[in-house]
C-alpha positions in Angstrom: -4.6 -11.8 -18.4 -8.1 -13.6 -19.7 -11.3 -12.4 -18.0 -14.3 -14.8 -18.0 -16.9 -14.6 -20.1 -19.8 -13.9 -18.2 -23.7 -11.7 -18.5 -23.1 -11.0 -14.6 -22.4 -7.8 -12.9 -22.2 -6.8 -9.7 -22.4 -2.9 -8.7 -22.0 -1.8 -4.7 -23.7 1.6 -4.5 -22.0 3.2 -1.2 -24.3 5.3 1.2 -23.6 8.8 -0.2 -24.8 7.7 -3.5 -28.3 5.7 -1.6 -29.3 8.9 0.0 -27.5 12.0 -2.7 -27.7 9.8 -5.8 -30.2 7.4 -5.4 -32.0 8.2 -9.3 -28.7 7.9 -10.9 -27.8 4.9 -9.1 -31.4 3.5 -10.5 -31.0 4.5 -13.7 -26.7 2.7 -13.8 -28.7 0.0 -12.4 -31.7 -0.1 -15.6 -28.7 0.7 -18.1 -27.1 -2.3 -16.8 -29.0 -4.9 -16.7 -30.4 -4.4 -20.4 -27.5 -6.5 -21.5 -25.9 -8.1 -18.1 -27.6 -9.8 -15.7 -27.1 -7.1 -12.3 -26.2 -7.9 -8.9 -26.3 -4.6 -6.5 -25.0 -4.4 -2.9 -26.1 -1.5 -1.3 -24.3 0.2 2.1 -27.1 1.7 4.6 -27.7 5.4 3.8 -24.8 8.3 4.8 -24.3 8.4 8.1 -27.0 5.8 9.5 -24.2 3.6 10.6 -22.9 6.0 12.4 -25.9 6.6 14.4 -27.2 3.4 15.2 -23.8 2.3 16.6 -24.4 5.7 19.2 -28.0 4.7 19.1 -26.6 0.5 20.4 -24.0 2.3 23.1 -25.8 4.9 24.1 -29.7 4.2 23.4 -30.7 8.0 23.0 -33.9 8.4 22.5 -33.8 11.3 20.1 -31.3 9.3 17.9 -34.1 6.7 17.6 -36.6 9.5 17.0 -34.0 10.9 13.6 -33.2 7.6 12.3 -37.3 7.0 12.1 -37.8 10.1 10.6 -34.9 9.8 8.1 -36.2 6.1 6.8 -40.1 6.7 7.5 -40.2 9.7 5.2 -38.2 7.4 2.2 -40.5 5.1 3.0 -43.3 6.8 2.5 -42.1 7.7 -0.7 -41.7 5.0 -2.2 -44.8 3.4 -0.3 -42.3 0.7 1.5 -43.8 -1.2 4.8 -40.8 -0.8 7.3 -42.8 -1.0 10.7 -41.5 -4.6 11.2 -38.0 -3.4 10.9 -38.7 -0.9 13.4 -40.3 -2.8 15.6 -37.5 -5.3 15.7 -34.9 -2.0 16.6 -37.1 -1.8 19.5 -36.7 -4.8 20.7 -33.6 -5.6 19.8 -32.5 -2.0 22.0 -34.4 -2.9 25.0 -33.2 -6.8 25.4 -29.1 -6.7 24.4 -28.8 -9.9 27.0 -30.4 -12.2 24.0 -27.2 -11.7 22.9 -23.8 -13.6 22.9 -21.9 -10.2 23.6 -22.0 -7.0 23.8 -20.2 -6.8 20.0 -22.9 -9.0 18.8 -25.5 -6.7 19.8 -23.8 -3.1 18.4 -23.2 -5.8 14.8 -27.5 -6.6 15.2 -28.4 -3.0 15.4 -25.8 -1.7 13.0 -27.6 -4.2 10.7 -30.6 -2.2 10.3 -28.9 0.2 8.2 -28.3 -2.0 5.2 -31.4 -4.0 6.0 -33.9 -0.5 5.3 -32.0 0.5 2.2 -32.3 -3.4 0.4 -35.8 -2.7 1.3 -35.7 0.9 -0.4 -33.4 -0.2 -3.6 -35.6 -2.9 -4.3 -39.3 -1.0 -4.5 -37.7 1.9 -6.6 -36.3 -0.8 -9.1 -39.7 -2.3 -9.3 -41.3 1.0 -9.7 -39.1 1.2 -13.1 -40.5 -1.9 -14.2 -37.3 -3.6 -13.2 -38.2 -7.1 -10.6 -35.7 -6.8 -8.2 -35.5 -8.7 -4.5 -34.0 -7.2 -1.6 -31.4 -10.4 0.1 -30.2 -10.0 2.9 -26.6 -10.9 3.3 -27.3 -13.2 6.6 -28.4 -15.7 4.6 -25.6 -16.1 2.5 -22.4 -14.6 3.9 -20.7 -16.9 6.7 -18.1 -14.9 8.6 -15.8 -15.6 11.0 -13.3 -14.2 13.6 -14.9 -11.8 15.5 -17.7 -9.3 15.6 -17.3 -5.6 14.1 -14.8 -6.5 11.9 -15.1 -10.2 10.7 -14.0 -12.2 7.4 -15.9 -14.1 5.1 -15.3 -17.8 4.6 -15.4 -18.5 0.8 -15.9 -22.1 1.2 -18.9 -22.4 3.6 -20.0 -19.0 1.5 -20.0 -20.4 -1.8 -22.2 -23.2 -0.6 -25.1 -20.6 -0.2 -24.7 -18.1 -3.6 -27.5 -20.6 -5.1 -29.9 -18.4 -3.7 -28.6 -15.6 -5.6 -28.3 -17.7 -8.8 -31.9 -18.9 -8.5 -32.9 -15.0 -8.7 -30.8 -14.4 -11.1 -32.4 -17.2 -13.1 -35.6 -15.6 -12.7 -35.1 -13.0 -14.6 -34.9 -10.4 -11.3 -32.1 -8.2 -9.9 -30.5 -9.4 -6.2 -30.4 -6.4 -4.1 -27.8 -7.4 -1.5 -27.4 -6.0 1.9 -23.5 -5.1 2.1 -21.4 -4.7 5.2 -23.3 -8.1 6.9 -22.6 -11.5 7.8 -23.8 -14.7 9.2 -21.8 -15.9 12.4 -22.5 -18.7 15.1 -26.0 -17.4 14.0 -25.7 -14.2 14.7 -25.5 -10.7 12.3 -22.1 -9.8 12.6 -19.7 -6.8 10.0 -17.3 -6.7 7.9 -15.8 -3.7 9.1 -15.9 0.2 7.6 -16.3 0.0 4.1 -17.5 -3.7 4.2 -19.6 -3.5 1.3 -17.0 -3.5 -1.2 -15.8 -7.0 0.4 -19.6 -8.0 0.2 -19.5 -7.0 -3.8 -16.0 -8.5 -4.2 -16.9 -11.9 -2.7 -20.0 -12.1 -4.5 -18.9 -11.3 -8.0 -15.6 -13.7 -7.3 -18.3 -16.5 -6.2 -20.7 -15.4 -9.5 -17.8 -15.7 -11.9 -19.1 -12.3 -12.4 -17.5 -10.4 -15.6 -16.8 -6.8 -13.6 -17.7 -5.4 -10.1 -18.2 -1.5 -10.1 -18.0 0.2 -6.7 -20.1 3.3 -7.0 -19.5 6.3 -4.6 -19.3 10.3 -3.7 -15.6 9.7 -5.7 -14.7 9.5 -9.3 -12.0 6.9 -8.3 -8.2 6.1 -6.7 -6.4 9.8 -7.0 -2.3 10.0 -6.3 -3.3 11.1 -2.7 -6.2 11.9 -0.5 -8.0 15.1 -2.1 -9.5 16.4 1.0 -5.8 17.1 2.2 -3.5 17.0 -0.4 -3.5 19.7 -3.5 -3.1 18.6 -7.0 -4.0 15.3 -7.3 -4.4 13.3 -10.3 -7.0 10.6 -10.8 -5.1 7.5 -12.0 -7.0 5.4 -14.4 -5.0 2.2 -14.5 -4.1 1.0 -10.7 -2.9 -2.9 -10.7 -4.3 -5.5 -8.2 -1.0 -5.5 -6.4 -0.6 -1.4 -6.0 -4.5 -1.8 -5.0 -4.2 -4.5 -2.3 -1.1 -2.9 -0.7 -2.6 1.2 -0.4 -5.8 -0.3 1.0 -3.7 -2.2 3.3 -2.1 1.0 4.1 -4.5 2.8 4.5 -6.4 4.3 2.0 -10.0 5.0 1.9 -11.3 4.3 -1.4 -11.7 0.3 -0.7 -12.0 -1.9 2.1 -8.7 -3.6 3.0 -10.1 -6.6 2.0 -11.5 -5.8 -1.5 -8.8 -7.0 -4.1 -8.4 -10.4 -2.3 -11.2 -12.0 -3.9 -11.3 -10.7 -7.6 -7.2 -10.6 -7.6 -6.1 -11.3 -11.1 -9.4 -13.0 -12.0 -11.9 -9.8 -12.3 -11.5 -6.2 -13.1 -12.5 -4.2 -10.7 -14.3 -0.5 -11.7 -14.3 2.6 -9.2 -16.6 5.4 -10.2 -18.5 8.5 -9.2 -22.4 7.5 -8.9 -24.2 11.1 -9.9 -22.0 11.5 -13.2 -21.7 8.3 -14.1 -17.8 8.7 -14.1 -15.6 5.8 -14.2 -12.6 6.5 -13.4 -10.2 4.0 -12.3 -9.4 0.3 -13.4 -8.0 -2.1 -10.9 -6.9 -4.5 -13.2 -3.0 -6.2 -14.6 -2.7 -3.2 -16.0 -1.1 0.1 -13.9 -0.9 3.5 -15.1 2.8 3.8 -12.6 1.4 6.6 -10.5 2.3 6.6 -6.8 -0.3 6.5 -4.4 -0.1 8.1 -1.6 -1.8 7.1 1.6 -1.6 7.3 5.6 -3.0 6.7 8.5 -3.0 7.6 12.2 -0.8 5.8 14.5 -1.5 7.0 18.0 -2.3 10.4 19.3 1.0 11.6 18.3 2.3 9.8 15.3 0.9 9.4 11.6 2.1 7.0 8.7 2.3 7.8 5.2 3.2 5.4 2.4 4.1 5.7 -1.2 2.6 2.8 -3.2 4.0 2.4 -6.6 5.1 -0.7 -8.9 7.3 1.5 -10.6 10.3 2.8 -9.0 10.0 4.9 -5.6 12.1 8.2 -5.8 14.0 9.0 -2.9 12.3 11.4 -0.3 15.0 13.6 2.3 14.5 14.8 5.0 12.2 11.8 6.1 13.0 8.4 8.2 11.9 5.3 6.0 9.7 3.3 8.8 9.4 0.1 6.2 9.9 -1.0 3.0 8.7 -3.5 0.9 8.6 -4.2 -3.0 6.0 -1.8 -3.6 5.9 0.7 -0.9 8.0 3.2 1.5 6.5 4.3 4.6 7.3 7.2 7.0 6.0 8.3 10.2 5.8 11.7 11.0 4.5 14.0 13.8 0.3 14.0 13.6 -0.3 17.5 13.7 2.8 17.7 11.0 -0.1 15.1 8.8 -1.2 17.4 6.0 2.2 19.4 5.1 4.1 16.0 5.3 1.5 14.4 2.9 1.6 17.5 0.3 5.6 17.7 0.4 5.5 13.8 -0.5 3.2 14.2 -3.0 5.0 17.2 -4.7 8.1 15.7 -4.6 7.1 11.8 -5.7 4.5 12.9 -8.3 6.6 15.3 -10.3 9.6 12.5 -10.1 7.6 10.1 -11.3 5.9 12.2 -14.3 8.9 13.1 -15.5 10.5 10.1 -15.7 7.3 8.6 -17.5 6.9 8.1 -21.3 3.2 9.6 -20.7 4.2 13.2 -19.1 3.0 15.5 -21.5 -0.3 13.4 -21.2 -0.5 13.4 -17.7 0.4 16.8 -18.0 -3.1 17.2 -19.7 -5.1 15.4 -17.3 
């Protein structure tokens, strides 16, 4: 597979790693761009987009009051003006018939999230010495479908990444407001973890060399290690195993990530505060499983087993589907977490011992 030469590199810096990591993230950002030319997309900070969809259902008054609090006293930090964006969240929460629907109006407030930490990024980078320029994605990603959870259109998309070629031009670093999109006029999202697609789409439009999504998360591991015990990061995943767990479920990437970049860009996952890269999405695969799932209903949960290798039989549960690269099973909800470490037991010491690389995985 041939890559692109290219300076260009675009970095998504999730919201864990704007509010816990936000110096390391600065300092990827200055180590970067002494020999690339850096794009970063930033997600609002941990947990804001959370509250400001309450804040748009319910309009609470004291969630207003800890969302100004939160971004007032980063502001002040960092001496950043943010008055006009919180005067707009005023507004904006006392007039939702301006807008088209009621979706359009949860999408406009949800916005302010991303909005506030472009501003943030932006005037630490400068305080390095670095020019940077906080975008906002409005202006350049047109969306369609429907509000909360729309897709990008590439070809009306690609007619606005001038603007982010003219700063890069300058000499200056974009910073990108993730998650957001233009549509009928109005700010609509991407969906949970929307940023990565933001980075994705950008870099694919860029001819960027690499995009790096930087989180709380050194990378893809064989299984979800807040329930399952004994994982194993994998360091090679292929574009195909990628697209399909993410389809399936997992958390590490937007479901809409690999489209873009697919077998055209690498793709890099690491952990922001150590710097840790450590998985590849790539043609290259390291023939791990992955094993994912995801809730049903209120009684049922699906887990899949993602693998371009070969998919060891699993007894004593019902195949669901099957495809080239996957197996999936339902199984009772509140049976979730010993169904998903049984699985993983059973396929991960199948599958290391049938590899070449066992006494090094053995290692990891």
């Amino acid at each position: 597979m041939i890559y692109k030469l290219s300076r260009r590199v675009v970095v998504k810096f999730g919201g864990s790693s704007v509010r816990d990591s936000f110096d390391e993230a600065l300092e990827l950002v200055q180590y970067l761009k002494e020999n690339s030319d850096v794009v970063v997309v930033v997600s609002a900070l941990k947990g804001v987009t959370d509250m400001l969809i309450a804040l748009a259902e319910d309009r609470k008054i004291e969630i207003l009051e800890k969302l100004k609090r939160i971004h007032e006293g980063i502001a002040a930090e960092l001496d950043v003006e943010i008055q006009p964006y919180l005067k707009e969240l005023d507004f904006m929460l006392k007039h939702p018939e301006i807008f088209s629907s009621q979706g359009a109006y949860v999408d406009h407030i949800a916005s302010f999230g991303e909005r506030l930490a472009a501003e943030f990024f932006s005037k630490a980078l400068r305080d390095r010495g670095i020019p940077a320029i906080p975008v906002d994605a409005f202006y350049i990603i047109e969306a369609y479908g429907r509000f909360g959870n729309a897709e990008v259109d590439l070809r009306r998309t690609a007619k606005r990444i001038w603007l982010l070629k003219r700063i890069l031009k300058k000499g200056k670093v974009p910073v990108v407001t993730g998650f957001l999109g233009n549509y009928n006029g109005f700010r609509t999202t991407l969906g949970r973890g929307g940023s990565d697609y933001t980075a994705t789409i950008i870099a694919s439009l860029l001819n960027a060399k690499a995009v790096a999504i930087m989180s709380d998360v050194n990378g893809i591991y064989t299984a979800d290690p807040r329930l399952v015990k004994d994982v194993l990061i994998i360091p090679f995943v292929s574009y195909e195993e990628a697209l399909m767990a993410s389809r399936l479920g997992m958390k590490a990437l937007h479901e809409r990530t690999i489209e873009p970049v697919m077998n055209r860009l690498p793709l890099i996952l690491g952990k922001t505060s150590e710097w840790k890269l450590g998985t590849l999405i790539s043609g290259i695969s390291s023939k791990l499983p992955i094993i994912v799932h995801r809730i049903v209903n209120t009684s049922k949960a699906e887990i899949s087993v993602v693998s371009t290798a070969e998919i060891p039989q699993i007894r004593g549960y019902q195949i669901s589907k099957k495809d080239r690269y996957y197996v999936s099973f339902l199984v009772d909800k509140e049976d979730l977490s010993s169904a998903l470490n049984e699985i993983h037991e059973v396929v991960l010491n199948e599958s290391l011992s049938t590899s070449n690389d066992s006494e090094l995985w053995a290692r990891v």
